[in-house]
C-alpha positions as CSV (number, residue, x, y, z in Angstrom):
1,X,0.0,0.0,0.0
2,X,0.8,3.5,-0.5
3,X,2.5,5.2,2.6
4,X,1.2,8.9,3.6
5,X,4.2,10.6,2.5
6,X,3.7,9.0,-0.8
7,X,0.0,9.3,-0.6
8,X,0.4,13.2,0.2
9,X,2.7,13.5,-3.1
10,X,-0.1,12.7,-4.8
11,X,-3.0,14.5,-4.0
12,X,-1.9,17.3,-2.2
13,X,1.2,18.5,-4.3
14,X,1.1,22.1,-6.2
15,X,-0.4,22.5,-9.6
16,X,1.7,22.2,-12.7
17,X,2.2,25.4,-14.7
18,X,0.2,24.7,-18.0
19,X,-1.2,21.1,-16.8
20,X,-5.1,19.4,-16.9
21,X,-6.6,19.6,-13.7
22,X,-7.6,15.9,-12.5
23,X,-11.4,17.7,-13.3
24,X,-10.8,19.0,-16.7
25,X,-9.1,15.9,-17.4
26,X,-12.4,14.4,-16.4
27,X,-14.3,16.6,-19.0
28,X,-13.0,15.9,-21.8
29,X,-13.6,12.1,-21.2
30,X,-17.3,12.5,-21.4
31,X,-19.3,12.3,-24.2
32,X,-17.8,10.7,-27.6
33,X,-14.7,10.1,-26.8
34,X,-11.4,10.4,-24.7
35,X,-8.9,13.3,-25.5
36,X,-5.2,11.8,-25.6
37,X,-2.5,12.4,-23.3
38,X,-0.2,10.3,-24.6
39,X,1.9,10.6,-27.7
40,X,0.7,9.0,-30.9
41,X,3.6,7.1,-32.6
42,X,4.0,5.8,-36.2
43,X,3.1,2.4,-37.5
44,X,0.6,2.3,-34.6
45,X,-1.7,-1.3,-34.8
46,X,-5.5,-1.3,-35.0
47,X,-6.9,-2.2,-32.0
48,X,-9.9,-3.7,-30.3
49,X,-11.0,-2.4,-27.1
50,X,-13.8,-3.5,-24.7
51,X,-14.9,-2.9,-21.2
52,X,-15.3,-6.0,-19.4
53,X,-16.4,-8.0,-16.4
54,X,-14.5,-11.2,-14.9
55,X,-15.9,-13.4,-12.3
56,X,-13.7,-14.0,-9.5
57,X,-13.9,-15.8,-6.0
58,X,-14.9,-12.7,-4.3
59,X,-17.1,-10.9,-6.7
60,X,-16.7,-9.5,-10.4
61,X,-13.8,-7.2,-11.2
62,X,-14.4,-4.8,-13.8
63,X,-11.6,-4.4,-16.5
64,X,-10.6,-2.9,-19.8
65,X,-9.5,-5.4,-22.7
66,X,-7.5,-4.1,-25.9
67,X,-5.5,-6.3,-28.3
68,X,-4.5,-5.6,-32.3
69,X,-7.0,-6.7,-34.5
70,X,-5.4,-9.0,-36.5
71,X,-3.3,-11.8,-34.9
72,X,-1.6,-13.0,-31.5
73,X,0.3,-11.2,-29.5
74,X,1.7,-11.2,-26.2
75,X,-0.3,-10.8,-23.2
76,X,0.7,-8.3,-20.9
77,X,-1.2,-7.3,-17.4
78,X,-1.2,-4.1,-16.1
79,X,-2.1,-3.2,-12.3
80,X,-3.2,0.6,-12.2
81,X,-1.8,3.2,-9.1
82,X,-3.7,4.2,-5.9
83,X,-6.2,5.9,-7.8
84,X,-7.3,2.8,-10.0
85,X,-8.8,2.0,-12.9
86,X,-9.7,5.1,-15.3
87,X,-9.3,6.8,-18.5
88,X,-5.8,6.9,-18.4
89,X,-4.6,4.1,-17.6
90,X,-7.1,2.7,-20.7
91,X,-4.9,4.9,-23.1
92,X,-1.9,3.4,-21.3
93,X,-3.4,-0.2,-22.1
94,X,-4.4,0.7,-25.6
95,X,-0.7,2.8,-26.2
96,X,0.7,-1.0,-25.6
97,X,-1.5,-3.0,-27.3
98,X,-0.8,-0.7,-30.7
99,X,2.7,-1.2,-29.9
100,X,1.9,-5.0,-30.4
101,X,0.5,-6.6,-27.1
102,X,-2.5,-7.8,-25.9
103,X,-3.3,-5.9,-22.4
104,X,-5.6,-6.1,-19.8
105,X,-6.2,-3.3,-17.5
106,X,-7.8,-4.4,-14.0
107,X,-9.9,-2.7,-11.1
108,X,-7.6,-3.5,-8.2
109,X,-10.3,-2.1,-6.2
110,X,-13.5,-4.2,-7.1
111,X,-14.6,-5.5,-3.8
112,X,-15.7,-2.0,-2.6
113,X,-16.3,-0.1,-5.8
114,X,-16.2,-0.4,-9.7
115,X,-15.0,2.1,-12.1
116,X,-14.2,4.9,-11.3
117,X,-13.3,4.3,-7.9
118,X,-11.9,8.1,-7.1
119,X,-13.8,10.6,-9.5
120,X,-12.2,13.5,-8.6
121,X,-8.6,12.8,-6.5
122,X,-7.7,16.4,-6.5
123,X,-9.8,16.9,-3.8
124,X,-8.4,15.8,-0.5
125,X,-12.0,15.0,0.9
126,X,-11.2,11.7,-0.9
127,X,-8.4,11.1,1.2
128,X,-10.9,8.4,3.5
129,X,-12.4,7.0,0.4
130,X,-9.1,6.1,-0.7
131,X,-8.0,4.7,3.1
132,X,-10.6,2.7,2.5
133,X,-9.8,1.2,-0.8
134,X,-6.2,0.8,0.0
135,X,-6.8,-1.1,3.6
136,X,-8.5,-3.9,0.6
137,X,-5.3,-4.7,-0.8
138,X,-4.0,-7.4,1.6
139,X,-0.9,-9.8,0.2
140,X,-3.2,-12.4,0.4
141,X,-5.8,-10.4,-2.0
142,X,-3.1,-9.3,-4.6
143,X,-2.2,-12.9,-5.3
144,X,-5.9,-14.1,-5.4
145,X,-6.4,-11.5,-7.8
146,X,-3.4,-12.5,-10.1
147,X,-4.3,-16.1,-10.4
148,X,-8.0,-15.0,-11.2
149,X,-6.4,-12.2,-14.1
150,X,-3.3,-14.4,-15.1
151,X,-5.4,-17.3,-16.4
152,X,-8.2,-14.8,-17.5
153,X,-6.0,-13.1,-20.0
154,X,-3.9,-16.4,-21.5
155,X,-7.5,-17.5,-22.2
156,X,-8.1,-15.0,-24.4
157,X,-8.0,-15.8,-28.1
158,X,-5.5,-12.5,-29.2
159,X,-2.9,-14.0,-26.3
160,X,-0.1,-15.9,-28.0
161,X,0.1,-18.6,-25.4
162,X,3.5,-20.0,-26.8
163,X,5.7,-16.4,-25.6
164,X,5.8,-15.0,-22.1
165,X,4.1,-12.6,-20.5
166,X,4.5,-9.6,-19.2
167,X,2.9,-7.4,-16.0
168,X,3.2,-4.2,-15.5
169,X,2.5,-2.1,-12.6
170,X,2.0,1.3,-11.1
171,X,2.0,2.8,-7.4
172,X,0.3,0.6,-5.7
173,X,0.5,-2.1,-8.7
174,X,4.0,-2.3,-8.3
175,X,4.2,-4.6,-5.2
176,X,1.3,-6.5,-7.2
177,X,3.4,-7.1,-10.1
178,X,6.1,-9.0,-7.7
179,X,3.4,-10.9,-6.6
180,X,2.1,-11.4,-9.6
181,X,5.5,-12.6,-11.2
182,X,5.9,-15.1,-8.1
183,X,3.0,-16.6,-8.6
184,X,3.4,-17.3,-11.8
185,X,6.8,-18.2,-12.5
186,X,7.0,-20.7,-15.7
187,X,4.2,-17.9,-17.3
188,X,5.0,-14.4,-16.8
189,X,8.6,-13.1,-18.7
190,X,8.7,-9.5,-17.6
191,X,7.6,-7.3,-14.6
192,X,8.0,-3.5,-14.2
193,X,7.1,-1.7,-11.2
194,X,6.9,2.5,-12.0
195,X,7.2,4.4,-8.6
196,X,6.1,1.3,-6.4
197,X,5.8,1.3,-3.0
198,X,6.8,-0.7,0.0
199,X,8.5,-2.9,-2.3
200,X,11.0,-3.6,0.7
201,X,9.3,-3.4,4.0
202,X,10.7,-5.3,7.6
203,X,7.6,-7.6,7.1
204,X,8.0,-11.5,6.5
205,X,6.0,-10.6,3.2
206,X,8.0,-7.8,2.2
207,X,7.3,-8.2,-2.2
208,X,11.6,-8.0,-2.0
209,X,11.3,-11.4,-0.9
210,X,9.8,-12.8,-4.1
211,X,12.6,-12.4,-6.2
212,X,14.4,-15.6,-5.9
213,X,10.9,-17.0,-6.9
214,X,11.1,-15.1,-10.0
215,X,11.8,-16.4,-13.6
216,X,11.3,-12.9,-15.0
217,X,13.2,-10.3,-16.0
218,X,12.7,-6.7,-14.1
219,X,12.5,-3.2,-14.5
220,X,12.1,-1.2,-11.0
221,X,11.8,2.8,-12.3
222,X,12.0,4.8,-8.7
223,X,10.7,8.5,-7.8
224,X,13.6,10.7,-6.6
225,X,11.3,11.7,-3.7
226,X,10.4,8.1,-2.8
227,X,14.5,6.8,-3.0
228,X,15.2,10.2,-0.7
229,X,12.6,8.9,1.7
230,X,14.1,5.3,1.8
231,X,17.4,5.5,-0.1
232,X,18.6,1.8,1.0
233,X,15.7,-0.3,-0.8
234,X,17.5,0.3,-4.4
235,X,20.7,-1.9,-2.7
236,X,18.1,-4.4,-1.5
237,X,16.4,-4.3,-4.1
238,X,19.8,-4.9,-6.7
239,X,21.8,-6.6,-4.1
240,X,18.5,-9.1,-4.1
241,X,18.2,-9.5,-7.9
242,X,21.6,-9.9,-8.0
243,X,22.1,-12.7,-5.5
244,X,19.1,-14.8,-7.0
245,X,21.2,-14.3,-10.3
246,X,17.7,-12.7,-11.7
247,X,18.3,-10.4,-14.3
248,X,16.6,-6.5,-13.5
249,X,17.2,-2.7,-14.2
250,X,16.9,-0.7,-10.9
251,X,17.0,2.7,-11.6
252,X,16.2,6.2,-10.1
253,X,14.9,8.6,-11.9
254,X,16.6,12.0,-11.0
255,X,14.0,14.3,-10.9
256,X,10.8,12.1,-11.4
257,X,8.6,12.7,-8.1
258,X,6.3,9.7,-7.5
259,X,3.5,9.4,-9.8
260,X,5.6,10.9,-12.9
261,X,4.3,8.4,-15.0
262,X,0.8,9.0,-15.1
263,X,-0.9,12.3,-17.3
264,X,-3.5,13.1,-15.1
265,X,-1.5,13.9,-12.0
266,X,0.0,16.8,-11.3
267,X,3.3,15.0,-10.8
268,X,3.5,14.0,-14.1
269,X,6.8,14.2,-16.0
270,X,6.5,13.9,-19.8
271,X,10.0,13.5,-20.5
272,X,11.1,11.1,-17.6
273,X,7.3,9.3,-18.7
274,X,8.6,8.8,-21.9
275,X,12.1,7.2,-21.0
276,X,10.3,4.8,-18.5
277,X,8.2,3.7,-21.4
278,X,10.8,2.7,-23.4
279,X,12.7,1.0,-21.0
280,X,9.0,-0.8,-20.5
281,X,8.6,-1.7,-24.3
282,X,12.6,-2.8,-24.1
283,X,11.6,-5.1,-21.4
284,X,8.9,-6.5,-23.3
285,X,10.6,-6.9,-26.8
286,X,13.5,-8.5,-25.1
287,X,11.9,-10.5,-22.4
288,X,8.4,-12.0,-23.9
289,X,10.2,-14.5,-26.4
């Protein structure tokens, strides 16, 4: 889970100069369509897109499903950040899946709410809404969930069952995507975790303690703010890849503040966004074989 000073980074940091508002980001979702925040690239594939539901043990999770249109690809699972599933993070699924993947973009937060789970998190009166939704995420939950959405997405016709596959996580996701990986060890090729949290703790279930369950390959893309705050996880986190003789980039990112990846925070960081994504598709091209 997300501890307050990383929670407070999020929603109570200054505006950005020349930035959407988490509301006027909000606006011009409704109606006919969603206004990009994410740069279009060339030789983009057609997609197909769909909202969907998946039955699991403790209710039905709400997700977003996008693959290319022709073909099979892939699969690649993303876990959205502490404000859940939403408009962006569909871009971010669909910005993969026309780079050649077939993505699925899940609720973390289904037992207590469906999309969207935080309307408006620039208002701090959200702050218990979001206690709430957090205190859901137990260790035991996170890896229910994955072996609900792992064999979910294989399933899936676009999925090319005979490669690897890949999760990808954000916040709050990033602790899921270790869990995730460890869970599924012979399946899943590639994790990335982009401004994770707790990701080493002092508890016996600290998600640092996975890795020597881990057949994938790793990309851990840290927040300036959040190595200041615990500057010795990077050496665990390394000195632990490296003694398991599992291959990962662990890396912090001068200058990104936690949450730099995302558009509609006002911590985003274009430029450092943009270099974490292409160590992400790296990952993938060179991992999911």
């Amino acid at each position: 889970m997300c501890d307050n000073d990383s929670f407070d980074d999020i929603i109570k940091h200054e505006p950005t100069s020349g930035r959407l508002s988490r509301r006027q980001f909000g606006a011009l979702t409704v109606g006919a369509g969603v206004i990009s925040m994410l740069p279009a690239f060339a030789g983009a594939a057609d997609v197909t897109e769909a909202d969907i539901d998946i039955k699991t043990p403790d209710g039905t999770a709400n997700a977003y499903l996008v693959h290319p249109r022709h073909g099979v690809h892939p699969g690649v699972l993303v876990w959205p950040d502490v404000f859940g599933l939403r408009p962006f993070f569909k871009q971010l699924g669909k910005r993969l899946a026309e780079s050649g993947y077939s993505v699925l973009v899940v609720n973390p937060f289904y037992r207590i709410k469906r999309e969207p789970t935080v309307p408006d998190f620039d208002n701090p009166a959200t702050r218990p809404t979001m206690t709430g939704l957090l205190s859901s995420l137990t260790p035991k939950v996170m890896e229910s969930d994955a072996r609900t959405f792992i064999p979910y997405l294989d399933a899936q016709r676009a999925v090319d069952r005979r490669r690897k596959l890949g999760v990808a996580g954000y916040c709050i996701g990033g602790p899921i995507t270790f869990r995730t990986a460890a869970a599924f060890p012979g399946r899943v090729g590639a994790g990335a975790s982009f401004h994770g949290n707790n990701l080493v703790t002092k508890d016996a279930d600290s998600p640092h303690l996975l890795i020597p369950n881990l057949n994938a390959k790793f990309l851990v893309a840290i927040a300036e703010n959040d190595d200041a705050r615990d500057p010795e996880a990077k050496n665990v986190l390394r000195s632990s890849f490296q003694e398991a003789h599992r291959d990962a980039e662990v890396e912090v990112y001068a200058g990104a503040l936690h949450g730099w990846c995302t558009a509609d925070v006002r911590t985003y960081n274009p430029d450092l966004a943009e270099k974490a994504w292409s160590r992400l598709l790296y990952l993938f091209q060179s991992a999911l074989v």
